[in-house]
LODREN-866062 format. One record per residue (C-alpha): x, y, z; residue in three letters. Coordinates in steps of 0.25 Angstrom, whole numbers, padded with zeros to 4 digits, always signed. Each point is the difference from the previous one (the first is absolute). Last residue first. Layout:
<rs>
XYZALA...
</rs>
This chain:
<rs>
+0001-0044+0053UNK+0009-0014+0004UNK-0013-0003+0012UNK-0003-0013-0010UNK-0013+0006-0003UNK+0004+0012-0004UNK+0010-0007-0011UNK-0012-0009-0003UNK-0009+0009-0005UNK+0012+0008-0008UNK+0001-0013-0009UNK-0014-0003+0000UNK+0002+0014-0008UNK+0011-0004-0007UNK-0005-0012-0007UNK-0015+0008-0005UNK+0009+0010-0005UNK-0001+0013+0007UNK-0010+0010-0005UNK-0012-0003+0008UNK+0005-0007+0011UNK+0006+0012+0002UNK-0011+0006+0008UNK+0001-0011+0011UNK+0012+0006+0004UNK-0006+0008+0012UNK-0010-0012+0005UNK+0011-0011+0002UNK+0007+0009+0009UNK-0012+0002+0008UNK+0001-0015+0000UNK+0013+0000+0002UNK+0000+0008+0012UNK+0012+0009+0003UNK-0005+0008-0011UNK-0008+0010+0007UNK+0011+0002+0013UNK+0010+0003-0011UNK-0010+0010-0008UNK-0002+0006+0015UNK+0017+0001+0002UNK+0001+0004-0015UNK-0010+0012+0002UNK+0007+0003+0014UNK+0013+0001-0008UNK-0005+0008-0013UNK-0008+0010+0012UNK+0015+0003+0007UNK+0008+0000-0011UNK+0008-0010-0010UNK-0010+0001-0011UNK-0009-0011-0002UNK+0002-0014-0008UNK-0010-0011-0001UNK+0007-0010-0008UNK-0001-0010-0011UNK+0011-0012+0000UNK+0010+0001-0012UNK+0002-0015-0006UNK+0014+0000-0003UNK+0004+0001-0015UNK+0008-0011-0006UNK+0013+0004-0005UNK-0004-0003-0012UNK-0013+0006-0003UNK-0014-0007-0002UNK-0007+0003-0013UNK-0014+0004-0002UNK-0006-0002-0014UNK-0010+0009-0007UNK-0009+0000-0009UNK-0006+0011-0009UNK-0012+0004+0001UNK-0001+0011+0011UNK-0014-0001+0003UNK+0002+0014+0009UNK-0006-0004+0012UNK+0001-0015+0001UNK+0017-0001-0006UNK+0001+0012+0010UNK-0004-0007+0012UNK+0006-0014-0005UNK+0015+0007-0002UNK+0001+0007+0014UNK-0005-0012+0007UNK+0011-0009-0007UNK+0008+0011+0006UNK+0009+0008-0009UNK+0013+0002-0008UNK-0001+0007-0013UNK+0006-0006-0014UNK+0001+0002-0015UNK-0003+0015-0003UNK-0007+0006-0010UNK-0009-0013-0004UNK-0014+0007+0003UNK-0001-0010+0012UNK+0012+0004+0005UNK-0003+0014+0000UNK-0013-0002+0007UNK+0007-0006+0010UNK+0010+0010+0001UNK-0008+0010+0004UNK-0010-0007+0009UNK+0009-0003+0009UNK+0001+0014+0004UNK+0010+0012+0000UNK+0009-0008-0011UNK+0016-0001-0001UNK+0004-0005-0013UNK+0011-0010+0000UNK+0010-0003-0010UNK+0009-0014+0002UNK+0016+0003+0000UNK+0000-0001+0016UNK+0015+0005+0006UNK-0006+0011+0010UNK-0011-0012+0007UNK-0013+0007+0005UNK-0009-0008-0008UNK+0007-0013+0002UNK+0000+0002+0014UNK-0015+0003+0003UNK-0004-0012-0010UNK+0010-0008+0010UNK-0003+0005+0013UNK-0014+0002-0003UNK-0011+0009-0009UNK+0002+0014+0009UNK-0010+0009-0006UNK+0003+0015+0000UNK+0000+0003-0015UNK-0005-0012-0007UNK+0008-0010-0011UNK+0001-0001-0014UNK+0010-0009-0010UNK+0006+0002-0012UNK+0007-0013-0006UNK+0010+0005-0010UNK+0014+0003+0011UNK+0002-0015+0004UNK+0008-0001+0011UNK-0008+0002+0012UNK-0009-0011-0007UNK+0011-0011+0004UNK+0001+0004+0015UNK-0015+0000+0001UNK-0002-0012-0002UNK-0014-0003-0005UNK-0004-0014+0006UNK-0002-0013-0010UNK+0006-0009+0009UNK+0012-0001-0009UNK+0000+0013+0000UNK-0005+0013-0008UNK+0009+0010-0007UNK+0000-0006-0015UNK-0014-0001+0000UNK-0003+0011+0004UNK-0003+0005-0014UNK-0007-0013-0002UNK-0010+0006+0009UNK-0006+0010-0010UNK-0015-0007-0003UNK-0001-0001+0016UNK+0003+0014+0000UNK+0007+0002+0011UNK-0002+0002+0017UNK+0012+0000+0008UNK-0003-0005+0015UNK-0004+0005+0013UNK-0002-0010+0012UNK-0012-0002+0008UNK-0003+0005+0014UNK-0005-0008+0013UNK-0005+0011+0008UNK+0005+0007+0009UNK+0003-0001+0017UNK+0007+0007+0009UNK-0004+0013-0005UNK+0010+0010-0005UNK+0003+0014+0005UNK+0009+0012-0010UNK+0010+0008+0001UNK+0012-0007+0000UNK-0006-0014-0003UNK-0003+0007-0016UNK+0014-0002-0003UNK+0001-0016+0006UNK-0013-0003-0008UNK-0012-0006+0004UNK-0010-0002-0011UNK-0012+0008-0001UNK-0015-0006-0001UNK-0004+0013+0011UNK+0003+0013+0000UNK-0001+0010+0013UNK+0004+0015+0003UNK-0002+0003+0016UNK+0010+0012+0000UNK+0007+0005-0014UNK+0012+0001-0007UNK+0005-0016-0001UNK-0015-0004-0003UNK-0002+0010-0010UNK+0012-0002-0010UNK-0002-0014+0002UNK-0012+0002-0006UNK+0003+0011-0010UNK+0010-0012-0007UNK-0013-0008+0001UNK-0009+0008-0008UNK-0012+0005+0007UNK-0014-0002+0005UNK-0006+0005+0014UNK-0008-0006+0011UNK-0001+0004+0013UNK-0002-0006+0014UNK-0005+0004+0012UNK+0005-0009+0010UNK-0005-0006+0013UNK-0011-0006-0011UNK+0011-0012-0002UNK-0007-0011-0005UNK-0009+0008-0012UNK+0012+0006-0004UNK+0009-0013-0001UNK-0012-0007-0008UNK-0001+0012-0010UNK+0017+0000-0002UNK-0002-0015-0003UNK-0012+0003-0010UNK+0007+0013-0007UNK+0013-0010-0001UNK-0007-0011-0007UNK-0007+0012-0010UNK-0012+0002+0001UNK-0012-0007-0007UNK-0009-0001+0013UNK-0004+0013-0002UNK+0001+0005-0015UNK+0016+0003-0005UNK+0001+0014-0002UNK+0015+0000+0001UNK+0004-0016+0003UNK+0010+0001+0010UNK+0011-0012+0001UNK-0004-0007-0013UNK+0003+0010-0004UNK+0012+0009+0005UNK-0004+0014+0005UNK+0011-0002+0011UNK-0009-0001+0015UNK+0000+0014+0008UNK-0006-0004+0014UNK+0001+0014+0009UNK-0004-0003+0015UNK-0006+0011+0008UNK-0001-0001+0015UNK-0014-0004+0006UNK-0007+0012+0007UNK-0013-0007+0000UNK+0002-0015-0005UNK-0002-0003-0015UNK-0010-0006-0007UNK+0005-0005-0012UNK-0006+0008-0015UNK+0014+0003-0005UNK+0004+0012-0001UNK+0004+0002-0013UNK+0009+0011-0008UNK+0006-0002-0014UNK+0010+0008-0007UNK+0014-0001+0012UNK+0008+0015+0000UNK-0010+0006+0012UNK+0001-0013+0009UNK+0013+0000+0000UNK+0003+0011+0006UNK-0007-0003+0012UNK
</rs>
């Protein structure tokens, strides 16, 4: 495949697969806490673990691992045969080429991260509740915000982002880590993110400053986390097996268990007791 020659990193992963099994190509975004990069075993990231117990359960495939951005991707999965992700969110444009598995995870929400010690410069666009609305900050042109290539935040972060009228300066970043670092040296003033996002690099880089998370107005949705596959012959008897896998809420139990890790103590019994209700 083409794709495999553009990607950097190459790893079979060590499952054992059956004789004449066909290739499956998992290419997760390098986001952290997502994949950790020479992380030692059993520190991985949430998504190297889930992606470990789907290889182990389904040896009818052999399955390969690579790295990338998430624009190339996307880029992949819509190009090539048997191209999987997983931890995506399902999306109308991606449905025309790609496979989603019936069930996900219970996914948190983006919000804008600050400066805690700068929040009175938003405090004229907050609400009563004390949300961020976005609406307001579109106006305002001395607030300078970042945001990641190829990442979709949510209907309303996604919106405001895109949105031809918006006064507020962004600058587009390939990674997270971009930005954050920029906002933690005070030269922009917001990022959006996962509360998951924020605590890994808060741990690994011992960023001192602190930072507050501010929900949005509109509310953003809660984005469930998706297998995805390439709309092909393997991407749809890799999705029918992972289906199959995840019909059990036990098995279903044992694949997010990673993110108990990083998720908020809250939203992980939260996304326990959406599997267990049969809603994911």
């Amino acid at each position: 495949m083409r794709g495999r020659r553009l990607l950097a990193l190459l790893l079979l992963l060590a499952a054992p697969t059956a004789a004449g099994a066909e290739d499956v190509v998992w290419i997760l975004a390098d986001i952290p806490p997502l994949v950790i990069n020479n992380a030692p075993p059993g520190q991985e990231g949430y998504g190297d673990k889930e992606l470990q117990y789907l290889a182990a359960h389904l040896p009818q495939f052999h399955h390969i691992f690579l790295k990338g951005t998430a624009s190339r991707l996307w880029h992949e999965m819509q190009h090539g045969d048997g191209v999987c992700t997983l931890s995506v969110a399902k999306l109308p444009d991606r449905e025309r080429f790609a496979l989603f598995s019936q069930r996900s995870f219970y996914g948190t929400t983006n919000q804008v991260v600050v400066r805690t010690a700068d929040l009175d410069k938003f405090a004229p666009f907050l609400d009563k509740s004390g949300a961020l609305d976005l609406a307001r900050l579109a106006t305002d042109d001395h607030l300078m915000g970042g945001y990641s290539d190829g990442t979709t935040y949510g209907a309303a972060i996604d919106s405001f982002i895109a949105n031809p009228n918006r006064k507020t300066p962004l600058q587009l970043f390939a990674h997270l880590r971009f930005p954050i670092g920029l906002l933690e040296k005070n030269r922009i003033d917001f990022i959006f993110g996962y509360h998951f996002e924020l605590a890994y690099y808060r741990r690994t880089y011992h960023l001192k400053d602190q930072f507050t998370a501010l929900r949005t107005n509109p509310e953003q949705p809660r984005q469930g986390g998706y297998i995805a596959c390439s709309k092909t012959p393997v991407g749809m008897d890799v999705i029918a097996a992972i289906d199959a896998l995840l019909a059990s809420d036990d098995a279903m139990l044992q694949f997010i268990e990673p993110l108990r890790e990083w998720y908020s103590p809250a939203d992980f019994e939260a996304a326990q007791n959406a599997v267990k209700s049969g809603g994911r």
